[in-house]
Structures are given as C-alpha cells and as structure tokens.
C-alpha positions in Angstrom: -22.6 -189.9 -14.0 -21.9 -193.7 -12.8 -24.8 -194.9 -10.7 -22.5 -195.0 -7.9 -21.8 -192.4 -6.1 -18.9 -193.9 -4.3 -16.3 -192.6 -7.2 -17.7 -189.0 -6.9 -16.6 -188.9 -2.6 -13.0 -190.5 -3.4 -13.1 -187.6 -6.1 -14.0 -184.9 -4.3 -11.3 -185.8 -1.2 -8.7 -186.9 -4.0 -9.6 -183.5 -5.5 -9.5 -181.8 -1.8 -6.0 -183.6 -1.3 -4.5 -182.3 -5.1 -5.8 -178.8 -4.2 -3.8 -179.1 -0.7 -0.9 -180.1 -2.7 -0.5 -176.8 -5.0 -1.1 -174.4 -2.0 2.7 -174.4 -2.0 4.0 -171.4 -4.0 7.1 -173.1 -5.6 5.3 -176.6 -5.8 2.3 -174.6 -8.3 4.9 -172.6 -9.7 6.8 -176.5 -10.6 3.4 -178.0 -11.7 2.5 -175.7 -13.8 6.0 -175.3 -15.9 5.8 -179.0 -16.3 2.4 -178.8 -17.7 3.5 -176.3 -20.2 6.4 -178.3 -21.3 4.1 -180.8 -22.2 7.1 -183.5 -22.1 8.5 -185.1 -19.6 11.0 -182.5 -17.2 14.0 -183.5 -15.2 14.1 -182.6 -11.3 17.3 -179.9 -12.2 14.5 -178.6 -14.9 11.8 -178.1 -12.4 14.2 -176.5 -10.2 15.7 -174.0 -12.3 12.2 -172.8 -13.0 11.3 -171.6 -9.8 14.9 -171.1 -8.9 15.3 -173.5 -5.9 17.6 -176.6 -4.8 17.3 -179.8 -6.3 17.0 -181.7 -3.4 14.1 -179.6 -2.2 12.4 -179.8 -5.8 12.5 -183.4 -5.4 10.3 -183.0 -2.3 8.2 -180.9 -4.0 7.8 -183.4 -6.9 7.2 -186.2 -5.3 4.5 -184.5 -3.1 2.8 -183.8 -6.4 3.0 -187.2 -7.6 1.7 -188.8 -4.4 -1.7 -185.8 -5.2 -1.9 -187.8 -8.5 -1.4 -184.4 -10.2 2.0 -186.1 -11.8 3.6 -188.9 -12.9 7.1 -190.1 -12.6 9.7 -192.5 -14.2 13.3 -192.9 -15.0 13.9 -191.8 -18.5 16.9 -190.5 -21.0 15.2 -186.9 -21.5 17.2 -186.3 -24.8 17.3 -190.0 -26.1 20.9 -190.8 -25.5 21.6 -193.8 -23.0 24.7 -192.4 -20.7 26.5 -194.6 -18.1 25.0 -194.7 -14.8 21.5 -194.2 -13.4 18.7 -192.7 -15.6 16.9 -189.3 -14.5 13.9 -189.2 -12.9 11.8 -187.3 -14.9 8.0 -185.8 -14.3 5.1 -185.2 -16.6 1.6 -184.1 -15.8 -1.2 -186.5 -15.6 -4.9 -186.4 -17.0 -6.4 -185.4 -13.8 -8.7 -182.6 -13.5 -9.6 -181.0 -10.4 -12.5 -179.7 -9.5 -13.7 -178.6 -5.8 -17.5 -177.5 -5.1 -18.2 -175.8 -2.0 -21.2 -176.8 -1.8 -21.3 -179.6 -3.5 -22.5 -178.9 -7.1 -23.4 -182.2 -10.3 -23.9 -180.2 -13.3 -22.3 -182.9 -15.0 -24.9 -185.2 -14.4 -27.6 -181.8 -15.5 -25.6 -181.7 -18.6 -25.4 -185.8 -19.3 -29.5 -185.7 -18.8 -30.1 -183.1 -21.1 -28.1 -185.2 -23.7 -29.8 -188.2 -23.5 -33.2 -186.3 -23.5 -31.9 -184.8 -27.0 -30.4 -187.9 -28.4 -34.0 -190.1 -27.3 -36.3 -187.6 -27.8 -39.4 -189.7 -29.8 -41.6 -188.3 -32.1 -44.9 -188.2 -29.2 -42.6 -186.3 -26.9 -41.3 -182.3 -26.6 -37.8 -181.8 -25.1 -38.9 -180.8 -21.8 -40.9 -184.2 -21.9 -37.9 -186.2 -22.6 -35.6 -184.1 -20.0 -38.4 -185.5 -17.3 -38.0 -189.4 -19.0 -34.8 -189.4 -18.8 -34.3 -187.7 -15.5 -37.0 -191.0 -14.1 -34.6 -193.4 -15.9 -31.4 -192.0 -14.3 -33.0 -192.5 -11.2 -34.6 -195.4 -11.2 -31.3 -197.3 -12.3 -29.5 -195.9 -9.7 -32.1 -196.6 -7.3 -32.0 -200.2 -8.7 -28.4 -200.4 -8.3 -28.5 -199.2 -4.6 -30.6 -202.0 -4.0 -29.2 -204.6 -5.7 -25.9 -203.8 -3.5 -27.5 -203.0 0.1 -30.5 -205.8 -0.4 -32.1 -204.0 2.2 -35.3 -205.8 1.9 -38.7 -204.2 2.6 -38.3 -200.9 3.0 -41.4 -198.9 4.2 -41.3 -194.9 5.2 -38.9 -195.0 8.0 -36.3 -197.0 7.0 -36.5 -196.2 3.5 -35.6 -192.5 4.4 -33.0 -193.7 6.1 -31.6 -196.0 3.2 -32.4 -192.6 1.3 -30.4 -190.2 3.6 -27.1 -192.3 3.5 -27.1 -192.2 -0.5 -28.6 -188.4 -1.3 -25.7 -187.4 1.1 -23.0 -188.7 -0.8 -24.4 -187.2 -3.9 -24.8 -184.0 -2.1 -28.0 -183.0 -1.1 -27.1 -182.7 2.3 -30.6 -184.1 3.5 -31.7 -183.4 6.7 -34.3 -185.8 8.9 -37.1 -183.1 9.8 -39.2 -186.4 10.9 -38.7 -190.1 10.9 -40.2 -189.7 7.3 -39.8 -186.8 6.0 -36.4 -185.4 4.6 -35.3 -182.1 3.5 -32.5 -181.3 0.9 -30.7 -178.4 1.8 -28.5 -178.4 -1.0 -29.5 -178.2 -4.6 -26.7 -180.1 -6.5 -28.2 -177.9 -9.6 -27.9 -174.7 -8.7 -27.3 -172.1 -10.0 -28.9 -173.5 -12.5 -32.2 -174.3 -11.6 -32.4 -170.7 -11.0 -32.3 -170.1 -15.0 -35.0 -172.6 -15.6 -36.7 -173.7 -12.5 -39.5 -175.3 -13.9 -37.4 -177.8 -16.1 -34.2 -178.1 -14.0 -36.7 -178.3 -10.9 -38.9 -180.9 -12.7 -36.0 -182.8 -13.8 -34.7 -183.0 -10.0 -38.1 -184.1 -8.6 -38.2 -187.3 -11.7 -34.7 -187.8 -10.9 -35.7 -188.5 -7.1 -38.8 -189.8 -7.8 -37.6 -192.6 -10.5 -34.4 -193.0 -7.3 -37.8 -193.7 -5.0 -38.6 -196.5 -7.7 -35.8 -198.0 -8.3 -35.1 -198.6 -4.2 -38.4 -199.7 -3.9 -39.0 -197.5 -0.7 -42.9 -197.7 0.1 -45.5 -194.6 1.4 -42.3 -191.8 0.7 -42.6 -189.3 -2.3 -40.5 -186.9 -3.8 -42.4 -183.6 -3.8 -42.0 -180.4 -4.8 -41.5 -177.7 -1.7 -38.9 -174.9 -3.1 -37.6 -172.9 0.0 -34.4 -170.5 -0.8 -31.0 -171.9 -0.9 -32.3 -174.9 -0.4 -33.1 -178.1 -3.0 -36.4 -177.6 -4.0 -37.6 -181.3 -3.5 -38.2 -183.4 -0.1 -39.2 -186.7 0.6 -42.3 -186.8 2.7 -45.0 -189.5 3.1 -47.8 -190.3 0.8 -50.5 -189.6 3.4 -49.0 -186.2 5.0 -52.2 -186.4 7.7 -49.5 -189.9 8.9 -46.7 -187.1 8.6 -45.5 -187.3 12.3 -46.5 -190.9 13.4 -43.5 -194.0 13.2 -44.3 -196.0 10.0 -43.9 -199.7 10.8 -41.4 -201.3 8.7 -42.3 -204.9 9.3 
C-alpha cells in the first residue's frame, strides 16, 4: 500500500461511482459482453447484445466510460479503411472494483506478510519479522505524513488530532473518547484478525505504533484494548493517571 492514503479515498469513491454505473440492467449486461469479447466492440455490437437501440446504447456506453470501467476510440473494427467517419468502438479497461462496507486493507495484511517473508534474518522467527515490518510500514508512513503536514511539535492533543484525520482515511473510523485518547472502531483487518489475533493484532498495534514514530506525536501510545467489532488498538496517553486532563501542546 502507498504511504498515502489519499489514492485509496479517490479509489474507494471512483469504485462507489463504477459500481453506480453497472446498477443499470442493460448497461451490465453491455459491460460485460464487451469484456468477454476481449476486443474492441462497435456501439451496433453492444446493442444487439442486449437487444436495445443504438442511440440509447450510446448513452449507456459513454456512461461506462465516464465510470472509467471502459475506454473508447474511433477504430476500423475489421481493418478495412471505408469512406466516411470511423466507428466508435469500446473496450474494457484494467480497472478493478472493489467496495468494502466497512472499510476493509487486506492488501496492505497481505503486502506485510510478504516483506516479513522475503526479510526474514536469520536472528528472527516469522511472527518476529511480521511485527518489524508492520513498525517499518508505519513509521514511513508516519514520516511521510509529516514531511507533507509539517505540523511541528505535536504533543498528546494535537497529535491525536493529526492522528484522527489520517487513521480515518485509512479506515479505522477513530473516534475522540478524550482529547487524548482515540478509539478505532473499525478493524481494517478483519475478519482476519479473528484467524490469528495474536499476530494480525500484534502486527496492527506495530503498524500504529511505528505510524506514532514516524509523526513524531509525543505522550500517545498505541495499546492493545480488543472490544468486539471494534479495532483492537487505541491511542491513549503514556501516563493514563493524565488520561482526562488537556495536554499542553506548546
């Protein structure tokens, strides 16, 4: 996963908007004949599959092509240049949609659990590297949040907050319980952190922690506090006795 989670909201609304797109019966019906042509397919093609007008199969293609879900151009199907204005023609793109209610990164599980496997050292086990790893990941995108909010010093209040913005777009769906102390109510993981909770929680608790680091965000830790359906890490202050009072930030 890119350090950034930026790309991951445009691709969950561009993946929202695609979805939108095929709720259509004769438009899914279009996109997926055109997918299993696996060439390029002329608007009179698309029509005849689904047995409706040109005109309103050229709605329906465009529609798909402004979702991203195909592209179009102006091409000879067959080869042979004829007088007069080439064809529009369709073909599917690359694009692959995928929609997580709530949000879900086992992507970024599965790209972890490479790089633990592919750096394992000798001095380590696997479950050792998968918490390495998960701190590195972290860390650098920590770093990288810093490097483009340069929010200065951040102690336990504001750091939460510089915390809060970014967890959210990643999907934890935090939630300010105090000025310092924030609970994840989604676990990006499950369900499986259920399988293995000990390593998949352990990971997610580096994976914040190394975050923590990386932001530089002073007097917050991520801990380990498993509640059902909920992430099974927070972020609460280093001194929990302080839990309740405003940190100063200055």
């Amino acid at each position: 996963m890119a350090s950034d989670p930026t790309p991951q909201a445009d691709a969950a609304h561009t993946a929202i908007d695609s979805v939108s797109a095929l709720s259509e019966d004769s438009r899914r019906r279009m996109f997926s004949f055109i997918r299993r042509a696996r060439r390029a397919v002329t608007r009179d093609e698309a029509a005849a599959s689904v047995g409706i007008s040109r005109k309103l199969a050229a709605f329906h293609l465009d529609k798909l092509v402004d979702a991203g879900l195909l592209r179009a151009r102006y091409e000879t199907p067959d080869g042979i240049r004829k007088v007069g204005r080439q064809p529009k023609v369709y073909e599917a793109t690359d694009a692959q949609i995928t929609v997580n209610i709530p949000d879900r990164r086992h992507e970024l599980l599965a790209d972890l659990l490479l790089d633990a496997v592919l750096t394992e050292g000798a001095d380590e086990n696997a479950a050792q590297a998968a918490l390495r790893t998960a701190e590195q990941r972290g860390r650098r995108m920590g770093e990288t949040a810093r490097d483009e909010t340069r929010p200065g010093r951040l102690g336990p209040e504001r750091g939460v907050t510089a915390c809060e913005r970014l967890l959210d777009q990643y999907g934890y769906e935090p939630v300010r319980e105090t000025p310092t102390r924030l609970r994840l109510r989604n676990c990006p993981f499950h369900p499986l952190a259920a399988k293995a909770p000990d390593l998949v929680c352990g990971m997610n608790q580096a994976f914040l922690s190394g975050f923590l680091t990386g932001l530089q965000v002073n007097g917050v830790q991520a801990v380990l506090a498993p509640e059902p359906g909920e992430c099974c890490v927070r972020l609460s202050p280093d001194d929990t006795d302080g839990d309740d009072q405003m940190a100063q930030d200055h």
